[in-house]
C-alpha positions in Angstrom: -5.1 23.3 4.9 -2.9 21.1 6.9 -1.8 17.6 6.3 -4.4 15.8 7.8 -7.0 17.8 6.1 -5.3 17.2 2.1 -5.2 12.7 3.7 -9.0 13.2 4.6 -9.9 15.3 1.5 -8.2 12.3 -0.9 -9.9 9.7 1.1 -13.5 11.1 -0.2 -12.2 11.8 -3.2 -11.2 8.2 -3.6 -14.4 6.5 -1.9 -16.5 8.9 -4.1 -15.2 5.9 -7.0 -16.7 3.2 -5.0 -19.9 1.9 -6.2 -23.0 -0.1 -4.8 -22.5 -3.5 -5.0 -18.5 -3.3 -5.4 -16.3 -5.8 -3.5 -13.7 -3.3 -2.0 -10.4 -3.9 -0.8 -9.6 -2.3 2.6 -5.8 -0.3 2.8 -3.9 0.0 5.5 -2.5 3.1 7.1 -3.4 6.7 8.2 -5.0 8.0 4.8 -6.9 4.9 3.7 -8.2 3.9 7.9 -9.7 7.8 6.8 -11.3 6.2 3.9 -12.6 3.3 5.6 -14.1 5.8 8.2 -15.9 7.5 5.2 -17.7 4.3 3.8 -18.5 3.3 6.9 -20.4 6.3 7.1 -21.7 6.0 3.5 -23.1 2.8 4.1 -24.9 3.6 7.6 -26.2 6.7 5.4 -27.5 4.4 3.2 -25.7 5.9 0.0 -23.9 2.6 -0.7 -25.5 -0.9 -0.7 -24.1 -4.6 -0.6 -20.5 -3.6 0.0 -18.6 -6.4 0.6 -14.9 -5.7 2.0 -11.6 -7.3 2.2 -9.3 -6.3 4.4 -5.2 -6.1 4.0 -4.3 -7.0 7.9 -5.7 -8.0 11.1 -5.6 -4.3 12.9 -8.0 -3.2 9.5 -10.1 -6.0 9.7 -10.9 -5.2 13.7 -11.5 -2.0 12.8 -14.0 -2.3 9.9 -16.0 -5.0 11.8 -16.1 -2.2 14.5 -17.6 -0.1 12.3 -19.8 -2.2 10.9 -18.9 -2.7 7.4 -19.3 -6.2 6.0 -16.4 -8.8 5.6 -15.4 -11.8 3.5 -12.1 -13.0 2.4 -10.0 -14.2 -1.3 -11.2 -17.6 -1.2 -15.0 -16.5 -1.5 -14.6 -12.9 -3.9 -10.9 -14.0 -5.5 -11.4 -10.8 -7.5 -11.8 -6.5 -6.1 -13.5 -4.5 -8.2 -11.7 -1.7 -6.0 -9.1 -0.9 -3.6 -8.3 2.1 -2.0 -5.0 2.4 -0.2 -1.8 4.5 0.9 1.5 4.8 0.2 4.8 6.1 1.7 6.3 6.7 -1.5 5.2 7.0 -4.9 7.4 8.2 -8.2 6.7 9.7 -11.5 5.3 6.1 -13.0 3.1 5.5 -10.1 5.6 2.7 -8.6 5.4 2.6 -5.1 7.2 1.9 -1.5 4.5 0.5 1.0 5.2 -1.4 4.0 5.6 1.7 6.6 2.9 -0.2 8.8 4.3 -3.9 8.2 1.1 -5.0 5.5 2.9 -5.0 2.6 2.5 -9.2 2.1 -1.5 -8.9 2.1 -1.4 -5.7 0.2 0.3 -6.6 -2.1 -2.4 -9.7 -2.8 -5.1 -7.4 -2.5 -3.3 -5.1 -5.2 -2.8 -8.1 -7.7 -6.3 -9.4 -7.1 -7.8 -5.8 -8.0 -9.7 -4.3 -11.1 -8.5 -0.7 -10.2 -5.7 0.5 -7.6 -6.4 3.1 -6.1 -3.6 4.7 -4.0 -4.2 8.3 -2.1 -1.5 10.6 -0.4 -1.0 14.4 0.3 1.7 16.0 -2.1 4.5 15.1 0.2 4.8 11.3 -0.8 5.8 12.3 -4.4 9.3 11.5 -5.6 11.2 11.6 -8.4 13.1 8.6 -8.1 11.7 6.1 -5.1 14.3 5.7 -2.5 14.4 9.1 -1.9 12.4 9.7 1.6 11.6 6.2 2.5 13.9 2.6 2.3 12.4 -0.2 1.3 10.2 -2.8 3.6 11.4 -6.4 3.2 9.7 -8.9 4.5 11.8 -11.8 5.7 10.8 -15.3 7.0 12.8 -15.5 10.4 14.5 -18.7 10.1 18.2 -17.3 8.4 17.2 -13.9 8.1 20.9 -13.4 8.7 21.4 -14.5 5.3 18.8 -12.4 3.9 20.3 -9.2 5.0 23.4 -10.6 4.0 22.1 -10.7 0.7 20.9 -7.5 0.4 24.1 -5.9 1.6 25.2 -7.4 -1.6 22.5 -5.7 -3.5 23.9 -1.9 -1.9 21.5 -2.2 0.7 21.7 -1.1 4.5 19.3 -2.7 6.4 17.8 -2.5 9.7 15.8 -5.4 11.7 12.4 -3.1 12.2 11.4 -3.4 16.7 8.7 -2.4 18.2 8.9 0.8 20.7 10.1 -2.1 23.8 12.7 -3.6 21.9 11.3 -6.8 20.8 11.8 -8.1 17.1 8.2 -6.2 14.9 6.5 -9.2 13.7 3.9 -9.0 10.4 0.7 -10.8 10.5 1.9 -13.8 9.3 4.8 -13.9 12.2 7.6 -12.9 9.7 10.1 -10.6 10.4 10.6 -7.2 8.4 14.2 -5.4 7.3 14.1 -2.0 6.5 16.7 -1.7 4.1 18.1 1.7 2.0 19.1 1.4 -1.5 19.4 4.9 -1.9 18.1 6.0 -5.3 16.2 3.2 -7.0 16.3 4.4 -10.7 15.9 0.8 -11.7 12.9 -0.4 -9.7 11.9 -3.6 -11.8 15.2 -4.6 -11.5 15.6 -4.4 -7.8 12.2 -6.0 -7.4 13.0 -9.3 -9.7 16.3 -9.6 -7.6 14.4 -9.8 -4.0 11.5 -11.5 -5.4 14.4 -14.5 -6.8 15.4 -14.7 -3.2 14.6 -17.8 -1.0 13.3 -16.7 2.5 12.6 -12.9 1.0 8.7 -13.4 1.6 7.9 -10.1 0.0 9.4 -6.5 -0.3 7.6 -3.3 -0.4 8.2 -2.4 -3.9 4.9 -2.1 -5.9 5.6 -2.2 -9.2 3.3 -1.0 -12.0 0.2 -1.8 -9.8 -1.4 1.5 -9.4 -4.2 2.4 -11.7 -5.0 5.5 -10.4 -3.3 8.2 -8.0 -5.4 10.7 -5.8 -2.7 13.8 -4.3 -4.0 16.4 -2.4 -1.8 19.6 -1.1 -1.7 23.1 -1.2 -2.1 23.2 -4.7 -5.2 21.3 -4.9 -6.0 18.1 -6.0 -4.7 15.9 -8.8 -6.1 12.0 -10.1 -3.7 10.5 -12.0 -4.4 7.2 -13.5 -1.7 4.9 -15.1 -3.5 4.9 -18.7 -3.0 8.4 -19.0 0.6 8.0 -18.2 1.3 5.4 -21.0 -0.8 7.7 -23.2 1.6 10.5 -23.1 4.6 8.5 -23.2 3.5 6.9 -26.3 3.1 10.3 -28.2 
């Protein structure tokens, strides 16, 4: 089974949770665009009702309403029952780095506004220690972003101004800018996250801490659901 196969495999795995009736939250990237595919097709099948979904950035949104699958937004459903998303990195406490596609401001609302977090990935995503395979996305507002990677250079970070494939500045939904920056080994995750959350003009950073509820891997060795209760169960023996 290749890659794609263990992405598709935890997307039904994951939608297989979702309910009739359930206000969803709609990831972004490869993995959950494969679970949005799959509900899609679960509610033209007619084995899921009155789903209501919420997406995480524009590109999803376009996408569900081209498959068909209903829309409404925070102000109306301030509350998911469930969302299902991706990762780029995810460690042994279920913290995560997300922000590989630019979302990471509206996910990370989504995630905070959510019942149950549910992230999917094939076996490749796992880390010890985040930091490891992916840096960390930082989104910055562009008015004296100088200043802001100034300030993370002070942190130990290396940053780079993320472009699109012509050369232009990347810009998020929301027209903010986005520094990819490396911290190398984050063993102190919180930490790092309370410093660039302190920061005037840091919008948000892609450091998701202690948000995951459950994790869905998939690889050669089968599949695995973690959820974050069973973690604090066996550290507590």
């Amino acid at each position: 089974m290749n890659v794609d196969n263990y992405k598709l495999r935890a997307a039904e795995i994951a939608v297989n949770l979702i309910h009739s009736g359930m206000i969803v939250g709609l990831g972004s990237g490869s993995t959950a665009s494969l679970a949005l595919q799959i509900l899609a097709r679960k509610l033209n099948d007619g084995k899921l009702e009155q789903i209501l979904g919420i997406p995480s950035s524009l590109a999803i949104e376009q996408h569900a309403k081209q498959l068909g699958i209903p829309l409404i937004n925070l102000e109306e459903h301030p509350v998911i029952d469930i969302t299902i998303d991706g990762a780029d990195e995810v460690d042994e406490d279920l913290n995560l780095i997300k922000g590989g596609g630019g979302a990471l401001l509206r996910e990370k609302i989504i995630a905070q506004a959510s019942r149950r977090e549910i992230i999917i990935v094939d076996q490749s995503k796992l880390s010890e220690v985040l930091g490891t395979q992916w840096p960390v996305p930082i989104e910055v507002l562009p008015f004296g972003w100088g200043s802001q990677a100034k300030y993370l250079e002070s942190l130990g970070g290396c940053w780079k101004l993320r472009k699109n494939l012509d050369g232009s500045s990347y810009l998020t939904d929301q027209g903010n800018l986005i520094l990819d920056c490396d911290f190398g080994l984050i063993k102190k995750p919180r930490e790092l996250s309370n410093q660039l959350a302190d920061r005037a003009g840091i919008i948000e950073h892609g450091l998701f801490i202690e948000l995951a509820s459950d994790l869905i891997v998939v690889g050669k060795d089968g599949c695995r659901h973690i959820t974050s209760s069973s973690l604090k169960s066996k550290k507590s023996v």
